[in-house]
C-alpha positions in Angstrom: -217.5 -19.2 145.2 -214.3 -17.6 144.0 -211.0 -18.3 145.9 -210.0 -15.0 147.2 -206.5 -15.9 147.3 -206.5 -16.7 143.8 -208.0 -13.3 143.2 -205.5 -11.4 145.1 -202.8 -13.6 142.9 -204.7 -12.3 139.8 -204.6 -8.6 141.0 -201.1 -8.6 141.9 -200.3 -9.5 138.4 -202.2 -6.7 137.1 -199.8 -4.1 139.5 -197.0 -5.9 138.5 -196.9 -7.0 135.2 -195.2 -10.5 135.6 -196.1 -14.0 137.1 -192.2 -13.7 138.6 -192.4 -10.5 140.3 -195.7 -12.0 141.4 -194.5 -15.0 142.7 -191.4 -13.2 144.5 -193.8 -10.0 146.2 -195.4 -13.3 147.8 -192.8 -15.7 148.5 -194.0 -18.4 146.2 -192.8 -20.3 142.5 -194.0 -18.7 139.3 -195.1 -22.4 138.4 -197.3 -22.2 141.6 -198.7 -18.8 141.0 -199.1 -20.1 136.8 -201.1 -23.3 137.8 -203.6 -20.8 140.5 -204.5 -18.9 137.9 -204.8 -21.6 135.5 -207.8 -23.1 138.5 -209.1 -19.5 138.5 -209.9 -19.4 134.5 -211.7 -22.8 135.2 -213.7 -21.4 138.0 -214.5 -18.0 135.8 -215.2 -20.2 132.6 -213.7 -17.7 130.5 -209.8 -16.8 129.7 -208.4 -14.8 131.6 -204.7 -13.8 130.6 -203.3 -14.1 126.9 -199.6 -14.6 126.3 -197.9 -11.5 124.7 -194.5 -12.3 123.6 -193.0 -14.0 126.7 -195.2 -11.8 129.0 -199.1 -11.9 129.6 -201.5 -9.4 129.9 -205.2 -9.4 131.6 -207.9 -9.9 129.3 -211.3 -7.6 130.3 -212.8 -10.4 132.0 -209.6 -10.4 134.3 -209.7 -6.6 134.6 -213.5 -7.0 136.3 -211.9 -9.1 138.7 -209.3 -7.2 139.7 -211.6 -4.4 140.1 -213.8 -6.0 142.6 -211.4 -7.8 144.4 -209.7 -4.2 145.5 -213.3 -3.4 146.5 -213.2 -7.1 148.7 -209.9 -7.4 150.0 -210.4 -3.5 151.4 -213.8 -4.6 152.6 -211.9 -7.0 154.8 -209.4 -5.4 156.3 -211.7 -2.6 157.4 -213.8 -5.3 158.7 -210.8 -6.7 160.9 -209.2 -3.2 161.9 -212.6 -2.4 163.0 -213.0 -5.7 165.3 -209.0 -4.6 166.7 -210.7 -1.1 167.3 -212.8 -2.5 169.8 -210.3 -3.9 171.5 -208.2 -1.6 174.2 -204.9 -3.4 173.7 -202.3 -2.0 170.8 -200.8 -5.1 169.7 -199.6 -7.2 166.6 -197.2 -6.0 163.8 -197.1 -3.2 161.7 -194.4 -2.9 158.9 -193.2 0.9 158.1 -191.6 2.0 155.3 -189.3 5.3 156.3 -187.1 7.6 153.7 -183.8 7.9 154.9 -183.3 11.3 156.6 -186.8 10.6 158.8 -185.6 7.3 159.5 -182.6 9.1 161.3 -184.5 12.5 162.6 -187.1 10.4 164.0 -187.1 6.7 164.3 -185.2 6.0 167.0 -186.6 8.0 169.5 -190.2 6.5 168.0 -189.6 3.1 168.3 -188.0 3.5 171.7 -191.5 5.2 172.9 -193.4 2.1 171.2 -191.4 -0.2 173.0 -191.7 1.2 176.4 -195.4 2.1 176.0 -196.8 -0.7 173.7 -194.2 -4.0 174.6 -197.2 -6.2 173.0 -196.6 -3.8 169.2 -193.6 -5.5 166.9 -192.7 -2.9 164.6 -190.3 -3.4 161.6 -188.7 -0.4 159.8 -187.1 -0.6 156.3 -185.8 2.3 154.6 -187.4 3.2 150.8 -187.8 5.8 148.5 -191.2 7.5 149.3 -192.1 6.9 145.7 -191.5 2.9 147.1 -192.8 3.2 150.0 -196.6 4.8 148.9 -196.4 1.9 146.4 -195.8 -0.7 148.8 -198.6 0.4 151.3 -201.4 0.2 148.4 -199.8 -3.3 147.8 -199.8 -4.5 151.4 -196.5 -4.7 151.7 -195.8 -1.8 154.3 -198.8 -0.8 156.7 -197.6 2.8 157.2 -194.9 4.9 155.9 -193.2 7.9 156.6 -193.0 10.1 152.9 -192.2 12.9 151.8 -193.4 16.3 149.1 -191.3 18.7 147.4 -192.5 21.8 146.7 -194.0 21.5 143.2 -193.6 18.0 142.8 -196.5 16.0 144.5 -196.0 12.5 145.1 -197.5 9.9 143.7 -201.3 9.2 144.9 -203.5 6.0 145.0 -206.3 5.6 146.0 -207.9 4.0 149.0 -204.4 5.9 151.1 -204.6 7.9 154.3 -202.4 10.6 154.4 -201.2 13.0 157.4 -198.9 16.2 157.4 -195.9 15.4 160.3 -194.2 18.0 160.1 -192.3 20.7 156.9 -188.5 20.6 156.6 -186.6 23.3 155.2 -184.6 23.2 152.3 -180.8 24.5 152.1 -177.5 24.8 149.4 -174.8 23.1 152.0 -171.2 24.3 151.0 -168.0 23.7 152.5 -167.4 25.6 155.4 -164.0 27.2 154.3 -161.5 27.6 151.3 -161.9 27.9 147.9 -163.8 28.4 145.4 -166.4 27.6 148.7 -165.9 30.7 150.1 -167.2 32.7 147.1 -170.5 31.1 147.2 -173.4 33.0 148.2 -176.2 32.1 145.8 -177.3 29.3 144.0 -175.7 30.9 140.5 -172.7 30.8 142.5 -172.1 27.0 142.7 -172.5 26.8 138.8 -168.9 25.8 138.3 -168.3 23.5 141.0 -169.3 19.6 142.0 -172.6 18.5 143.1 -173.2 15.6 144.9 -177.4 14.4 144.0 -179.5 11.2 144.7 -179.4 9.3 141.2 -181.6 9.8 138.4 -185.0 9.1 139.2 -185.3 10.2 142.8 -187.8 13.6 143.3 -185.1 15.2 145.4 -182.5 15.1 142.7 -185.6 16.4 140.1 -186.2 19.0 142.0 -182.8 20.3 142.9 -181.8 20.1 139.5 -184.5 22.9 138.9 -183.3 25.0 141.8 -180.0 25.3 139.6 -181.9 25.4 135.8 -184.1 28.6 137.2 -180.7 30.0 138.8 -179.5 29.6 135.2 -176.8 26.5 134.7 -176.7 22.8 134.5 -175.4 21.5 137.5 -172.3 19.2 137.4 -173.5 16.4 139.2 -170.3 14.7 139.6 -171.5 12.4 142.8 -174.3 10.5 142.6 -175.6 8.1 145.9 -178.9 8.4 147.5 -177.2 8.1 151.1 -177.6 11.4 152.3 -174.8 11.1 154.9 -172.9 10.2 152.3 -173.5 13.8 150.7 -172.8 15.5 154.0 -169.5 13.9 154.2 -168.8 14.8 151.1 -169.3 18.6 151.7 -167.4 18.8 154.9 -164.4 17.5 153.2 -164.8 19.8 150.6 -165.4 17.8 147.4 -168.8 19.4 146.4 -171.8 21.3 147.1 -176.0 19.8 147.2 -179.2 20.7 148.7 -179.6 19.4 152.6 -182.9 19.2 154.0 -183.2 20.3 157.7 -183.7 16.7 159.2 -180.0 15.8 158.4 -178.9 18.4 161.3 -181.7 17.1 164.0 -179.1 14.8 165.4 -175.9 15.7 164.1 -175.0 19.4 163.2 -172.8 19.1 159.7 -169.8 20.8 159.5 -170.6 23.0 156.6 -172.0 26.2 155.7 -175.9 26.5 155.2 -177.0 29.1 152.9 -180.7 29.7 152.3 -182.6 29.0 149.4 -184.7 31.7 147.6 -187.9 31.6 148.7 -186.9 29.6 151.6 -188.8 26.4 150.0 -189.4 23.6 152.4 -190.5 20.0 151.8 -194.4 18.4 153.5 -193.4 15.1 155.5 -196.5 13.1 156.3 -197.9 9.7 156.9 -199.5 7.6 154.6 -201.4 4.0 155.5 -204.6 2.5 154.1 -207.7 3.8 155.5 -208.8 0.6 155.8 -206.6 0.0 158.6 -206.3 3.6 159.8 -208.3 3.3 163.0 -206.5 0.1 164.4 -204.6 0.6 167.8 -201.6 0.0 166.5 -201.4 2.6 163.3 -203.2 5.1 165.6 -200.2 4.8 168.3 -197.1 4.6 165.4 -198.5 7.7 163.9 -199.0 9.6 167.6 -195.6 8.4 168.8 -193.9 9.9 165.1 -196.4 13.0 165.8 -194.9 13.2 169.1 -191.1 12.9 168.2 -191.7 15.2 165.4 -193.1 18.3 167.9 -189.7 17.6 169.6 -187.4 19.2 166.9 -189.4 22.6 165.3 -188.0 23.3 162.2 -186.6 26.2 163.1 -184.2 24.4 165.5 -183.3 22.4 162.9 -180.7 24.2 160.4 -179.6 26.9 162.8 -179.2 30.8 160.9 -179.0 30.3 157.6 -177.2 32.6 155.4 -179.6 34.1 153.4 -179.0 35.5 150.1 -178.2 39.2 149.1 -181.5 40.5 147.9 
């Protein structure tokens, strides 16, 4: 009989590409995860990794394994999430991943609720990318997170995920409030020659916004870069630049700047992602209705006030 936890060892390898960042996902030595392996091959009776330069890749024997063991290790968390099912309390811990402007829309008032309604739950939060955070749940690192869509750009997908709609936040050009050249802004094209302040490279919000800009016809001058998005709002009010705000920024603080709409009025899908494996288990079941919940507090169109809209 195999060792499932040297199967799970052999899996995460083939995600991650190196015995270190497997040994440092799951708090162990790279010697330690080197020598389980090494016992797996002798239990297999054939090789299973071959060294590539200083790096090793999965040989097709390994790549059968790592196909069933996805197959096994979902088998048995379905298999425990069903036994919680049966149970009426909601308790143990479930680790969510939340991106930044949810985490402050939304969590707060969630967690409170959990607390006062399910004192036996122990949530932890930690704040990641969405494009992190769908990753880390198809790992096992994060049990639900809180992600999110822009319009055109889907995120990433795995398989064997759950996904919900939570709620659609709108999509504004925040400017300023007064002075110039702010004043003179009143479209998209209009903010062609002065500072932007974007997320860094990489991040779908900055992708996207820098399209907004390239269909309005100019390269935007992304002269501050930071993927705290209070950080961008402070930044406006003060009067350094101009970037795209989405509506959960304003849910519980109202920026001091100018909102102007966006052509098309685009808006962004928030939703819940966890494995279905564990998707019926009392505790998923009550973080998602508690987020639900929260999220049915603030409608979106409380959320950015009137918007300026743009002349034709």
């Amino acid at each position: 009989m195999l060792d499932i936890r040297r199967l799970r060892l052999l899996r995460e390898l083939s995600v991650r590409g190196t015995l270190a960042e497997v040994a440092e996902a799951l708090h162990q030595s790279p010697s330690s995860v080197s020598q389980q392996l090494t016992q797996l091959e002798r239990e297999v009776g054939v090789p299973l990794l071959r060294k590539v330069g200083r790096r090793v890749q999965l040989t097709a024997a390994a790549h059968v394994l790592v196909e069933h063991t996805g197959v096994i290790l979902a088998r048995l968390e379905q298999a425990e999430s069903e036994v919680l099912a049966l149970g009426d309390a909601t308790a143990g811990t479930v680790r969510m991943a939340v991106f930044q402007s949810a985490a402050l829309a939304f969590m707060p008032q969630t967690l409170a609720a959990l607390t006062r309604d399910h004192p036996n739950l122990h949530v932890t939060m930690t704040q990641r990318a969405p494009e992190q955070a769908l990753h880390g749940v198809s790992l096992r690192e994060f049990d639900l997170v809180v992600a999110e869509e822009y319009p055109g750009h889907a995120a990433p997908w795995y398989d064997g995920l759950d996904r919900i709609p939570l709620t659609t936040d709108a999509l504004a050009l925040a400017v300023p409030p007064e002075g110039e050249p702010w004043d003179s802004i009143t479209s998209v094209a209009d903010a062609a020659g002065v500072p932007w302040v974007m997320e860094p490279p990489g991040a779908e919000s900055r992708h996207w916004a820098e399209q907004v800009c390239r269909q309005a016809g100019f390269e935007p001058e992304v002269r501050y870069e930071t993927d705290d998005l209070q950080a961008h709002v402070a930044l406006i009010e003060e009067g350094n630049a101009v970037a795209v705000l989405p509506g959960l920024m304003t849910v519980r603080h109202r920026p001091d700047v100018r909102m102007l709409a966006l052509p098309g009025t685009p808006r962004r899908t928030v939703f819940t992602a966890t494995r279905t494996a564990i998707t019926d288990t009392p505790a998923v079941a009550a973080c998602r209705a508690a987020l639900a919940e929260v999220a049915q507090r603030f409608p979106e169109s409380d959320r950015l006030g009137r918007l300026d809209s743009f002349p034709g």
